[in-house]
N, C-alpha and C positions, 0 to 999 in steps of 0.2 A: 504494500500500500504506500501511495502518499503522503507527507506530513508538510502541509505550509507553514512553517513557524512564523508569524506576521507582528513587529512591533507594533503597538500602539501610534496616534497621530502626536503629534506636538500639546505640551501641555505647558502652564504659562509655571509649571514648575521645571522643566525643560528650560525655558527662555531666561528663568533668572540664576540656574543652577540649583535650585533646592532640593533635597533627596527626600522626596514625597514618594513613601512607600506603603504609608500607610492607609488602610482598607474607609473608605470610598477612592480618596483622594480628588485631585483635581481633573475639573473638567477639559475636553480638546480646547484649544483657541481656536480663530477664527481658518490661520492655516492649517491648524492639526484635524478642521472638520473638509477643506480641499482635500487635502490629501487622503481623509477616507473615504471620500469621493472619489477620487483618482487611482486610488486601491481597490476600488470595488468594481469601477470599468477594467482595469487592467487583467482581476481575477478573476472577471464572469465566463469567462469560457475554459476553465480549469476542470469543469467539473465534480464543486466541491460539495460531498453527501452531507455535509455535518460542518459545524462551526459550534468552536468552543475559546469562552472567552474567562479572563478572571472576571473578581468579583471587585475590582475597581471599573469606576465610572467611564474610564476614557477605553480602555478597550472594550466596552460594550459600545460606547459612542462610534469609534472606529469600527465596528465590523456594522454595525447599523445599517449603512448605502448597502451594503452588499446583501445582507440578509432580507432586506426587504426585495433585491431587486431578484434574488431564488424564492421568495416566500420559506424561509428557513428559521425558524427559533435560535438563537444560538443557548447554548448550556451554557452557563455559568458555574466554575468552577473556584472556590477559596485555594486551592493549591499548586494553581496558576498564576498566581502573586509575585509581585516581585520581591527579589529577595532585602527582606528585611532590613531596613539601614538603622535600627535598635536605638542606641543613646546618640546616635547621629541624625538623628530624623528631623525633615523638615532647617537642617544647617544647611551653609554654602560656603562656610569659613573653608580655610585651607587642608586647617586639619582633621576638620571633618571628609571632607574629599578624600585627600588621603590614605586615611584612616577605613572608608567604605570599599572605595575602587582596588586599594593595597590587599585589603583582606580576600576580595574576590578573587584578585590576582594571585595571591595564593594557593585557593583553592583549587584554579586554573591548573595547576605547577603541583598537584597532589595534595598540598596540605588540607586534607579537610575535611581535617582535627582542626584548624583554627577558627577560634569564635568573634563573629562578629559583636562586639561592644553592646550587650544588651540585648542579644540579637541570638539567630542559629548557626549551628556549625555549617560547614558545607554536606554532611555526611547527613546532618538535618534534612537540610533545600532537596538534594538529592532524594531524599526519602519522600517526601512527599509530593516533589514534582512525579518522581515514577508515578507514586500510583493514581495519580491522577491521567498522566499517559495511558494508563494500560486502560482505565477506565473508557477514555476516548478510543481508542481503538477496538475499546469492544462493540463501539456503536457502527463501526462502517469498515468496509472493507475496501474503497478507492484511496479517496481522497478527501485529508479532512483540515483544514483552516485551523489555526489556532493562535489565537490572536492573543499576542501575553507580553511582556515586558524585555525591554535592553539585558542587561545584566543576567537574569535568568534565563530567558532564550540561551544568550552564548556559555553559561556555565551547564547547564545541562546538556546542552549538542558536544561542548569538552569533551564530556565524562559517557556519553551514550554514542557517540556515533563518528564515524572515520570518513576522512578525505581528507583532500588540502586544499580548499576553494580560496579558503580566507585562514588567517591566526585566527582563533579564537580570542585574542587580548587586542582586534583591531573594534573598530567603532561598528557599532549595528544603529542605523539614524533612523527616524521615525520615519513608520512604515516602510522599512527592510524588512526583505524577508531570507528566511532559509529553508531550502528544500532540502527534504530528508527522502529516501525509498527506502522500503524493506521491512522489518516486523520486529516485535517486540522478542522472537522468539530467536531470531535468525540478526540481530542487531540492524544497527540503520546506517548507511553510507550517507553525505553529503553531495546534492547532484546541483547545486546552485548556493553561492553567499551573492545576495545584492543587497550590499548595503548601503546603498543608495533609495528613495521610495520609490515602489516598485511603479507609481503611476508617471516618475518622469523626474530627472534630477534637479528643474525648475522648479519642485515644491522643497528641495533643502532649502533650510537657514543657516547658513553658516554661518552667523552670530552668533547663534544658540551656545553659552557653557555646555548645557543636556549633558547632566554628570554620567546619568543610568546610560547613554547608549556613546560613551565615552571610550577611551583608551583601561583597560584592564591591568595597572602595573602590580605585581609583586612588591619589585621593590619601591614600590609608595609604602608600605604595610607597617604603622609603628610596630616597637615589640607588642606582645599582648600573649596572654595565657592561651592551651591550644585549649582548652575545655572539653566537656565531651556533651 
């Protein structure tokens, strides 16, 4: 089967850098509601059975154009979430950045045993992004949309699935996507990184801070305990 991994649209937490992770969160702006516009023309002839979104506000917002234009519900999943930015949350200081994107970057690179500040380990993230994967995949057997966040997207495609399209520690910018083929049984190959939006590299900002679909360094990572 298919797997469209699809980031979220621009959100005015994006534009200022703030590390809004927590459940609702912030709404698309004005561009992050183009571009799921632009996403949802670009994907309609993919063939996609199912669309599954977190249970924050902007990736329901983003898959919206498109769900209405399949007549498709999307499911809403809590473990689709982005990964937790803990006692960092809602900062855009330095060493909050730091401090979030270093520990990712970590995990990236194995560690993960290390905890994010407040927050979960990567051995955590991993855990309940799986079962929520297995879940979605028990709904359809093509192709299925999944519309979820910077950071999580690329740390779990890391840790689940092989290619070389893209580093995993380069930027995923709203509305990039990543194609996966293959099964949860038989593992997943990467057959596409665009991380550019997929409706056309005209709706980037590149003003945008946008910490979550940013650069992934390790060595950003103060020390910190590896937790379990």
């Amino acid at each position: 089967m298919r797997l469209l991994l699809l980031r979220h649209g621009q959100t005015v937490a994006n534009v200022t850098g703030a590390l809004d992770t927590a459940v609702p969160g912030l709404e698309l702006t004005e561009l992050g509601r183009r571009q799921a516009g632009a996403a949802a023309r670009a994907l309609a002839d993919e063939g996609i059975e199912a669309i599954a979104v977190s249970t924050a506000t902007r990736t329901s917002q983003t898959a919206a154009p498109l769900a209405g234009a399949l007549g498709s519900t999307p499911a809403a999943y809590d473990g689709l979430r982005e990964i937790a930015a803990g006692d960092f949350e809602m900062r855009h200081d330095q060493e909050a950045l730091e401090g979030y994107l270093g520990t990712i970057g970590g995990w990236l690179e194995g560690d993960l045993g290390r905890r994010m500040p407040g927050g979960e380990t990567g051995t955590d993230f991993l855990r309940r992004y799986d079962a929520v994967m297995a879940r979605i995949c028990s709904t359809a057997s093509q192709t299925v949309l999944v519309v979820s966040h910077g950071a999580a997207i690329r740390a779990w495609v890391t840790h689940r699935a092989t290619g070389d399209h893209a580093p995993a520690h380069e930027p995923l910018h709203n509305t990039g996507c990543i194609r996966l083929e293959g099964s949860l049984e038989e593992g997943w190959s990467i057959t596409a990184w665009e991380r550019e939006p997929v409706g056309g590299a005209w709706l980037e900002d590149e003003t945008a801070p946008d910490p979550t679909g940013g650069e992934l360094d390790a060595d950003e990572a103060p020390a910190q305990s590896s937790g379990s």
